[in-house]
C-alpha positions in Angstrom: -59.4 -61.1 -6.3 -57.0 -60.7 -3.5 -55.1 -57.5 -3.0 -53.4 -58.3 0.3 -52.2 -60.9 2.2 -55.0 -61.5 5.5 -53.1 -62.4 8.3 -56.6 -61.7 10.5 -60.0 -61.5 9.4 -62.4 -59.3 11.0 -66.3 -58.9 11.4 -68.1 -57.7 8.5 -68.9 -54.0 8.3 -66.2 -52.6 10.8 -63.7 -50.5 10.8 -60.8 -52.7 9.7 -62.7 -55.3 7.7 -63.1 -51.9 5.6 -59.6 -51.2 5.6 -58.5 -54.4 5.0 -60.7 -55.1 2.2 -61.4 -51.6 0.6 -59.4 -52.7 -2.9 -61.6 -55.4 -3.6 -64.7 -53.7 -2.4 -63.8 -50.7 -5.1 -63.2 -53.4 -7.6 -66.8 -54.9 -7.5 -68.1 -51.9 -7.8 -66.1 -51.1 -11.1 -66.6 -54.6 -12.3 -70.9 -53.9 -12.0 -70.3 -50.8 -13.9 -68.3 -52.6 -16.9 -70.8 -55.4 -16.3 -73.7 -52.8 -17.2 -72.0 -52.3 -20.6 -73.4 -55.6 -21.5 -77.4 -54.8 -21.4 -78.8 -52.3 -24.3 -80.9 -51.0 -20.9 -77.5 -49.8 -18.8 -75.0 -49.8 -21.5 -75.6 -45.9 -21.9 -75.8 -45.2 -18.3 -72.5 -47.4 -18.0 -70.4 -45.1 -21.1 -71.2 -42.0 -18.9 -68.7 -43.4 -16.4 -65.7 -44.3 -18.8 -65.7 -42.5 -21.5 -65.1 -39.0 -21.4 -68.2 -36.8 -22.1 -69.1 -33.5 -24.2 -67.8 -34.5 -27.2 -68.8 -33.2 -31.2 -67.2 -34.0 -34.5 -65.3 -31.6 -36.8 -63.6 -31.8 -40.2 -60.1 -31.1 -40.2 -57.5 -31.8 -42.8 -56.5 -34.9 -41.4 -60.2 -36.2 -41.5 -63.1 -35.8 -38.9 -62.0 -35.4 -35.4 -63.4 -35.3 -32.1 -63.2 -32.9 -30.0 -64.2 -32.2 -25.9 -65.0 -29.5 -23.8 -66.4 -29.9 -19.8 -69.3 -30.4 -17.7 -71.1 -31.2 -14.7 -71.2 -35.0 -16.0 -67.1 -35.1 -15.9 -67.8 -35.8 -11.9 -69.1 -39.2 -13.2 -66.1 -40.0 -15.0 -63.7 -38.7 -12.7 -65.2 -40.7 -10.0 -65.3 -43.8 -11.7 -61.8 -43.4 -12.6 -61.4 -42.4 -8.9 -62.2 -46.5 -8.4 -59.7 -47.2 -10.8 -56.7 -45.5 -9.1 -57.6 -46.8 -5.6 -57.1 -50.4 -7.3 -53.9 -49.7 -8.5 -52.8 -48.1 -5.7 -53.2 -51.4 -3.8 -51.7 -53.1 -6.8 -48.6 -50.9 -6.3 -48.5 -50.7 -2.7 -48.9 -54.6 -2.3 -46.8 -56.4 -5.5 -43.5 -53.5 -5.7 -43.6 -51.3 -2.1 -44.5 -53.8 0.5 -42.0 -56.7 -0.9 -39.3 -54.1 -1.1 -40.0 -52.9 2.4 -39.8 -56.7 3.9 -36.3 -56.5 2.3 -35.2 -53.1 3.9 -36.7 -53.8 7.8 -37.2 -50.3 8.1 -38.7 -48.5 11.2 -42.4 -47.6 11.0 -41.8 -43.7 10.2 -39.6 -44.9 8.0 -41.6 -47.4 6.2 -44.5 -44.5 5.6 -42.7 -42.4 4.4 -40.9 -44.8 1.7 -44.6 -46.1 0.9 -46.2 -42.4 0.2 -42.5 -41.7 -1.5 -42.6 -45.0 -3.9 -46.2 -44.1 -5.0 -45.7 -40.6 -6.1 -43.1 -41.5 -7.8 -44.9 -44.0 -9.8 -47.8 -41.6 -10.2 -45.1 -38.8 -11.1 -43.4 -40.8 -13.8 -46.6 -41.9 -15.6 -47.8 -38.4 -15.8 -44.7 -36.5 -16.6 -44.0 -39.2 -19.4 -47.6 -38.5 -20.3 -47.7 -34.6 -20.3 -44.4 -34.7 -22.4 -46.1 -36.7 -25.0 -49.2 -34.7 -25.3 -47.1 -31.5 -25.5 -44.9 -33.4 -28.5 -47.7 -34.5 -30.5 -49.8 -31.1 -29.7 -46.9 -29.1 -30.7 -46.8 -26.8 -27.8 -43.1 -27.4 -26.9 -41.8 -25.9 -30.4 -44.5 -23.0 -30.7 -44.8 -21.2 -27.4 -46.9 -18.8 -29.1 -49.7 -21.6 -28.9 -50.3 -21.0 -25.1 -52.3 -18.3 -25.3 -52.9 -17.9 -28.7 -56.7 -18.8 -30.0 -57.9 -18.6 -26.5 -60.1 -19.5 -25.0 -59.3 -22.9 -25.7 -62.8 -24.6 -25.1 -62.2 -27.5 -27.2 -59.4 -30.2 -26.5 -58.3 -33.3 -28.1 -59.3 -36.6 -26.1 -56.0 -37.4 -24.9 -55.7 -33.9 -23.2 -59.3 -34.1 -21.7 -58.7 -38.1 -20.5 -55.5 -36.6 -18.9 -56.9 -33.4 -17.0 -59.4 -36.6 -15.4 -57.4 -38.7 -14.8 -55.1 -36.1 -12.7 -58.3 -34.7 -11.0 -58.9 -38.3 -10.5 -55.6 -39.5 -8.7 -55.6 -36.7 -6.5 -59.1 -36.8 -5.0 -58.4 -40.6 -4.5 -55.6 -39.6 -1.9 -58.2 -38.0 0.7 -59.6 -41.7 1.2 -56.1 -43.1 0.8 -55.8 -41.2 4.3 -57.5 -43.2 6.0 -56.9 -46.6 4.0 -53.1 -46.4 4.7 -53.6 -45.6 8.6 -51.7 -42.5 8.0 -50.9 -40.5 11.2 -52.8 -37.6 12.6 -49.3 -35.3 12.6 -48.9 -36.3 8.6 -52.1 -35.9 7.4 -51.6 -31.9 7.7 -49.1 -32.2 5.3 -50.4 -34.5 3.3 -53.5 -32.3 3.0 -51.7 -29.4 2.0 -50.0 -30.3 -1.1 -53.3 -32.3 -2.3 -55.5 -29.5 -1.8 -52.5 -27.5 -3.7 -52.6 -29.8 -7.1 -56.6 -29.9 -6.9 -56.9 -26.0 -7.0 -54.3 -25.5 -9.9 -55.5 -28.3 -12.2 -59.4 -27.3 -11.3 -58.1 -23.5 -12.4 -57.0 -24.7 -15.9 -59.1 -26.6 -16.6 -61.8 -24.7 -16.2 -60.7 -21.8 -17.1 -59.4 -23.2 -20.6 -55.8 -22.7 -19.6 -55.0 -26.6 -20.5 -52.1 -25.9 -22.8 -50.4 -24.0 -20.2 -51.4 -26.2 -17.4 -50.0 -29.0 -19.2 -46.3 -27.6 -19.2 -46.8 -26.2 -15.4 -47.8 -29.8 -14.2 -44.9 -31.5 -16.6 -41.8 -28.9 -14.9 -43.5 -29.9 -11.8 -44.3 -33.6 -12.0 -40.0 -34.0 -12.6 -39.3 -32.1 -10.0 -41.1 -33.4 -7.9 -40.2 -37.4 -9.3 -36.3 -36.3 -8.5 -37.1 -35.7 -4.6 -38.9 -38.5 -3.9 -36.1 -40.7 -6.1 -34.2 -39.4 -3.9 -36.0 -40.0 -0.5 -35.9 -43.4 -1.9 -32.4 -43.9 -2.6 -31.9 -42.7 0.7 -33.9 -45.4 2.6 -32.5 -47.7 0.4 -28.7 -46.9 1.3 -27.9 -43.5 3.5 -24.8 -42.7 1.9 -27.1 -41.3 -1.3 -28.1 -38.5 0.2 -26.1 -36.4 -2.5 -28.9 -36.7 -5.2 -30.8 -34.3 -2.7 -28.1 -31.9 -3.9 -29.1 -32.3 -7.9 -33.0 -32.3 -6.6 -32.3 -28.8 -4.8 -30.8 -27.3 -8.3 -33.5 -28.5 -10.7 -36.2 -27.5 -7.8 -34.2 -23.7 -8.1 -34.8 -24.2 -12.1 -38.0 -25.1 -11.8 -39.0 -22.2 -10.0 -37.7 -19.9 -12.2 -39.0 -21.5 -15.4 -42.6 -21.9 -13.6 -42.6 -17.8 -12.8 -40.9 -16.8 -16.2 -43.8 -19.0 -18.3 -46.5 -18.0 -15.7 -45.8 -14.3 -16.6 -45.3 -14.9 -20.1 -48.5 -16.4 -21.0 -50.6 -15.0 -18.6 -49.1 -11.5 -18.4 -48.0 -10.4 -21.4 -49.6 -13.7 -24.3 -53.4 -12.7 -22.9 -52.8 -9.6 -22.4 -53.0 -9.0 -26.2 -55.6 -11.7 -27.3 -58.4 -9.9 -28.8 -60.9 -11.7 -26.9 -60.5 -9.3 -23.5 -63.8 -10.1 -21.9 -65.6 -12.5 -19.8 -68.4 -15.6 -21.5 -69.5 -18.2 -19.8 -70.8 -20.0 -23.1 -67.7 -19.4 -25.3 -65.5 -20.3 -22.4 -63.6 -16.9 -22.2 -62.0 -15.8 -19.0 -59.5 -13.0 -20.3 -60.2 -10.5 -18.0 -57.5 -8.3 -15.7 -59.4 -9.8 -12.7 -59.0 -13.2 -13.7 -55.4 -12.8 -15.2 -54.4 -11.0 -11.8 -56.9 -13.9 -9.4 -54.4 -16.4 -11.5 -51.3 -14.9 -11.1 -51.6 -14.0 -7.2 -52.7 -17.8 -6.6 -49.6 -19.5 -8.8 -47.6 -16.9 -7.3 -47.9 -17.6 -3.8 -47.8 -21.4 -4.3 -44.2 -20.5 -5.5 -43.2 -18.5 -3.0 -45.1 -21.3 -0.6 -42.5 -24.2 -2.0 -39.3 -21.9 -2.0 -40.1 -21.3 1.9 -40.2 -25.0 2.4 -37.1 -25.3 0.5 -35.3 -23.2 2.4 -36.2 -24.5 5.6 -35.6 -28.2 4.6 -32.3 -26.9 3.5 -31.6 -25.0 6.6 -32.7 -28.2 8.6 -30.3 -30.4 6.6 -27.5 -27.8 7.4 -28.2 -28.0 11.4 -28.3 -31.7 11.3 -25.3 -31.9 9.3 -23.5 -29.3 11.4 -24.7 -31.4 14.7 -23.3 -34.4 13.5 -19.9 -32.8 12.8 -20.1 -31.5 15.9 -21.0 -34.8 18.3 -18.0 -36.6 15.8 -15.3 -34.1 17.0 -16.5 -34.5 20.8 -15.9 -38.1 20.4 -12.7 -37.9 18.8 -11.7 -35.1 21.3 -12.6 -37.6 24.4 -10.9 -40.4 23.0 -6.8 -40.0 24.9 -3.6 -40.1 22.3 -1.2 -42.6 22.5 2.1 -41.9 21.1 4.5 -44.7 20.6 8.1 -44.5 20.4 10.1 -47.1 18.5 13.4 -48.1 19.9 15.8 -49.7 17.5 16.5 -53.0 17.7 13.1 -53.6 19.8 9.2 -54.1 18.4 6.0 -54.0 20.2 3.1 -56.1 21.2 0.1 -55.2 23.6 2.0 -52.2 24.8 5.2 -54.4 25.6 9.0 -53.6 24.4 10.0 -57.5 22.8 13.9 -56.9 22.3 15.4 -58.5 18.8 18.6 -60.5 18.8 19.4 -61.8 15.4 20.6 -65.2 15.3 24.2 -65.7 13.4 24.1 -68.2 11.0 27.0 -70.5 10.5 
């Protein structure tokens, strides 16, 4: 199974031979773990890497229910599902972006920055269509009061323990999509930044059994974050859009605001009053005023982290904007007037007075 077109084959085991051929290498290696399903011998080895682990039965009153909590065998199935995303990255990046960018002929800067922009933006779709689900059927959107209350909340519902893998899951697949996609040496920074970024905050919920609150932190941020890089797209696609970077810069103010104001709520003042106010590693408990301070402080300066980058790509925009202006009004300045007066009776052509004599009819 082809993933990309080989204009040029390489020798086995180098460098580009990897790069070339690093989708269909990942996809053997899921298809032998599906293939171990098959055998009685393997098939329980095989379950530890797709199906979510830690799992026990309770009644409820809409029957018997499974529920999850994490471990140390969650690497396993976030790895797997590691695989699985660097497949449909390829899928993505070879059947939408690359057809779409033989269409645009843009410039090799360009052309990165509309690839890394076009997969984020599928990735940031899925996910906040996703999160808005879970937090419909949960109920979490109508009862804010279920944030904090029963905490710790050790136990989750599959689709809220499949989701905080698969997140953990996409984003650990981007360090070797570094070096896949041939990104440059001044990007990677960057790059590096943000991923490290969405690792730490979705590691801290979910390990410290703040998923419900996660979940509406990563939704506010996931549409925020789909609006810029529609836009970047947009952009590429035709210039003259850059004004949907104007409704991206009011729903990223928003966002901010509704981030800090749920962050405080929950974690300042919700667990605050819980009764369980100490720290158990077996019951899952964090509520302590370290902890609820440690968490703060760390969302906190993200926040403050993303508003400084705001500003400066704002300020940026307003230099280059006010540049442009400027070089316009130097050219119309240098370009000489020409007045033309009109005499009666007479026209002009290429500078020339043409007199008019009208011709009496008999």
């Amino acid at each position: 199974m082809a993933f990309r077109r080989r204009t040029k084959s390489y020798p086995f085991f180098s460098q580009e031979f990897l790069i070339q051929n690093h989708a269909d290498i990942v996809f053997c290696l899921v298809l032998f773990v599906l293939i171990g399903l098959m055998f009685e011998a393997t098939a329980k080895t095989a379950f530890m890497f797709i199906l979510p682990q830690y799992n026990t039965s309770t009644l409820s009153p809409e029957g018997e229910v499974s529920l999850y909590h994490y471990g140390w065998r969650d690497c396993i199935t976030i790895l797997f599902y590691c695989l699985i995303t660097i497949i449909l990255h390829a899928v993505v990046q070879e059947y939408i972006l690359d057809k779409v960018n033989r269409r645009l002929h843009l410039s090799k800067s360009k052309n990165t920055k509309f690839n890394e922009s076009g997969q984020l933006c599928v990735f940031h779709l899925v996910s906040s269509v996703w999160a808005l689900y879970i937090l419909i059927t949960e109920g979490y959107i109508l009862n804010l009061s279920s944030l904090w209350k029963n905490y710790p909340h050790l136990h989750l519902r599959f689709q809220v323990k499949f989701y905080y893998l698969s997140q953990l899951a996409y984003w650990l697949h981007t360090l070797p999509e570094l070096y896949f996609q041939k990104v440059r040496k001044e990007d990677i920074p960057r790059r590096l930044q943000y991923i490290s970024l969405y690792l730490l905050h979705i590691m801290l919920a979910y390990l410290l059994n703040l998923t419900r609150l996660g979940l509406v932190l990563l939704f506010l941020q996931y549409l925020s974050e789909l609006g810029f890089h529609l836009s970047r797209l947009f952009y590429f696609v035709d210039e003259s859009h850059h004004k949907l970077f104007n409704l991206w810069a009011g729903s990223f103010v928003v966002t901010r605001m509704v981030t800090l104001i749920l962050l405080f709520l929950v974690v300042g003042f919700g667990l605050a009053r819980v009764e369980n106010q100490y720290m158990d590693w077996e019951a899952g408990s964090f509520n302590t005023l370290l902890i609820r301070m440690v968490v703060l402080l760390v969302v906190c300066l993200t926040q403050a982290w993303l508003l400084w980058r705001f500003i400066h790509f704002q300020l940026r925009r307003w230099r280059e904007g006010m540049k442009e202006q400027a070089a316009r009004k130097r050219v119309l300045a240098k370009q000489p007037s020409r007045t033309v007066k009109r005499d009666v009776g007479g026209h002009y052509e290429n500078g020339m007075v043409k007199s008019e004599k009208k011709m009496k009819v008999p």
